[in-house]
C-alpha positions as CSV (number, residue, x, y, z in Angstrom):
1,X,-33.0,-5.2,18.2
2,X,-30.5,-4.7,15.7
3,X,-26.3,-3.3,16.6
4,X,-25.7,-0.2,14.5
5,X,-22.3,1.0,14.4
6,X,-23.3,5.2,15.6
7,X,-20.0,5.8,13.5
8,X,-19.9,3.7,10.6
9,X,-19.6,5.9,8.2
10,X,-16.3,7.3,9.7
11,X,-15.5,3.4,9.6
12,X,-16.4,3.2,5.9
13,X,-14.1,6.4,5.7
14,X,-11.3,5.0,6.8
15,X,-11.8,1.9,4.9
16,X,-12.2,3.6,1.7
17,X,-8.9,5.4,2.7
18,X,-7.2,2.5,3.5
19,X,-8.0,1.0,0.5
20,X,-6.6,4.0,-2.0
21,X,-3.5,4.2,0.2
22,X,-3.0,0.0,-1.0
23,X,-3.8,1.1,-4.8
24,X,-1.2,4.0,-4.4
25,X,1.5,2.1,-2.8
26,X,0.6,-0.9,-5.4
27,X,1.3,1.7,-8.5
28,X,3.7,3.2,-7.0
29,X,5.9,0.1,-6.6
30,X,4.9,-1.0,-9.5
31,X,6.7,2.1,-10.9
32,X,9.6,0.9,-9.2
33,X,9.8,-2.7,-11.0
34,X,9.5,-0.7,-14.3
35,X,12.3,1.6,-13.9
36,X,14.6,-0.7,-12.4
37,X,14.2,-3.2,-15.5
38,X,14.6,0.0,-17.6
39,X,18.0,0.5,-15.3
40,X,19.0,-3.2,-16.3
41,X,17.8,-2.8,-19.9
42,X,20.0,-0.1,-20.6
43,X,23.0,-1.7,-18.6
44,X,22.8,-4.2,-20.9
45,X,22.8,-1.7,-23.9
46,X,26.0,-0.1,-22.3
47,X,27.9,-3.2,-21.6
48,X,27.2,-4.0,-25.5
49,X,28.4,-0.2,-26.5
50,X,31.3,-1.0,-24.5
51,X,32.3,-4.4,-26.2
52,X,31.8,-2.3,-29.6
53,X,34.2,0.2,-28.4
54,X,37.0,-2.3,-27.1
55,X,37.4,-3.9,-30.4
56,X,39.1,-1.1,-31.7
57,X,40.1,-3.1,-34.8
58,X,39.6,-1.5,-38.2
59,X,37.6,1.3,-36.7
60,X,37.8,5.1,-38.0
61,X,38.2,7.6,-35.4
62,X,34.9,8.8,-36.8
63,X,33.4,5.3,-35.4
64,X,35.0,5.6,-32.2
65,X,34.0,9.2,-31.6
66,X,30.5,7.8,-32.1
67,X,30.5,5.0,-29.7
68,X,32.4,7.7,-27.4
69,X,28.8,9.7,-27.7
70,X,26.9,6.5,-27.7
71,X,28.6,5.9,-24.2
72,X,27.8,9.1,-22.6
73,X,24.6,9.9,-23.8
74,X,23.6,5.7,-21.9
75,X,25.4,7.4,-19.3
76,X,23.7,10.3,-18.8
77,X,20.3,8.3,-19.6
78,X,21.6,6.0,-16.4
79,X,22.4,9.1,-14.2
80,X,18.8,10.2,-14.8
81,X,17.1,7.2,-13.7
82,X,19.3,6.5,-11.3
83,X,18.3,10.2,-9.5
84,X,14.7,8.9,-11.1
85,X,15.2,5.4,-9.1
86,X,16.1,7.5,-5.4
87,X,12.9,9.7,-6.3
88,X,10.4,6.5,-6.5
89,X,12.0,5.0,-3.5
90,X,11.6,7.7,-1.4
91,X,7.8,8.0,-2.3
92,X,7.5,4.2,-2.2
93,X,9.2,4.7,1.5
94,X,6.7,7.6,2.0
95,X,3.6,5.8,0.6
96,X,4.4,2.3,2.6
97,X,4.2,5.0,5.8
98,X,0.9,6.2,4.8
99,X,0.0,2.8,4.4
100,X,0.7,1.3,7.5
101,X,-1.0,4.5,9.5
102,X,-4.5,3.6,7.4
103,X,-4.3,0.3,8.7
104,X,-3.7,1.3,12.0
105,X,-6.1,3.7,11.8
106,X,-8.7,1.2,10.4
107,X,-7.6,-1.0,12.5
108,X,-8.7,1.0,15.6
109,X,-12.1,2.1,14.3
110,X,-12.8,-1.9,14.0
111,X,-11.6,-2.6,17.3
112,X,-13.9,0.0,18.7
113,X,-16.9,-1.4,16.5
114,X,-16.1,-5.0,18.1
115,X,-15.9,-3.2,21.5
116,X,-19.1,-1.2,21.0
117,X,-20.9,-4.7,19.5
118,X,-19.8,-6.5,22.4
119,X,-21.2,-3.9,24.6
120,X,-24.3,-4.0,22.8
121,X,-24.9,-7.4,23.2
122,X,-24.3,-7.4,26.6
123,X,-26.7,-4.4,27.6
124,X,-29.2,-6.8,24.9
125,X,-28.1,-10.1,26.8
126,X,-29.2,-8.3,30.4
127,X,-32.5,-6.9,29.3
128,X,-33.6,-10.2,28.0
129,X,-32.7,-11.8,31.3
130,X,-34.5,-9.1,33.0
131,X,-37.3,-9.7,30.5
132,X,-37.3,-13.3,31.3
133,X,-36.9,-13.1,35.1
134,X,-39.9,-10.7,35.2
135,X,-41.9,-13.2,33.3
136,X,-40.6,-15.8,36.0
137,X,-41.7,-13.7,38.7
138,X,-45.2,-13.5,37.1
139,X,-46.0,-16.9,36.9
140,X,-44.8,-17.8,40.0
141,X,-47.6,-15.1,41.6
142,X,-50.4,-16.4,39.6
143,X,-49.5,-19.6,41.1
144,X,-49.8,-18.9,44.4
């Protein structure tokens, strides 16, 4: 006799779902990595628009009113990722959550497989003794 799982497919389910919620969380940090080296990128382009505008020498107010727009536009690109940045961190916060209850979730389903298995094998375990005590008893009466 063979152990079939009565709700397997509910386990294969929650394994599937378990498995998407990794991928999700996976891209979705991911995401994360990739905007904050964009953040640093562009830090580094503002320090440099900065060092441009500090050496004043020789420069046209024409020039300086152009690294003066240079500078806000990097800052208003940084405020936007920045609000981006809090956005991915809440869903990477939001996704690790989701996460963990899949896991939990799986978790339980395969604990109650290992339960049921174990239960299985000891109902099998006592009808084979039973099998084999009956066959004791019957050789023992031819016997005699």
């Amino acid at each position: 006799m063979k152990f079939t799982f009565s709700f397997q497919k509910v386990l294969d389910v929650k394994e599937k779902e378990q498995e998407i919620a990794k991928q999700e969380y996976g891209i979705t940090k991911l995401r994360q990595l990739e905007l904050a080296e964009e953040m640093e990128e562009l830090e580094v382009v503002k320090e440099n628009v900065f060092n441009q505008y500090n050496d004043v020498d020789c420069k046209t107010v024409k020039e300086i009113l152009e690294f003066q727009q240079e500078i806000d536009h990097v800052s208003l690109r940084m405020k936007r990722l920045e609000d981006r940045s809090q956005q991915i961190h809440q869903e990477v916060e939001q996704k690790h959550q989701v996460l963990i209850n899949k896991n939990q979730e799986t978790k339980m389903w395969n604990q109650w497989k290992a339960k049921s298995m174990e239960a299985f094998q000891k109902q099998l375990d006592r009808s084979e003794q039973a099998m084999l005590d009956e066959m004791a008893v019957l050789r023992y009466s031819r016997r005699t």
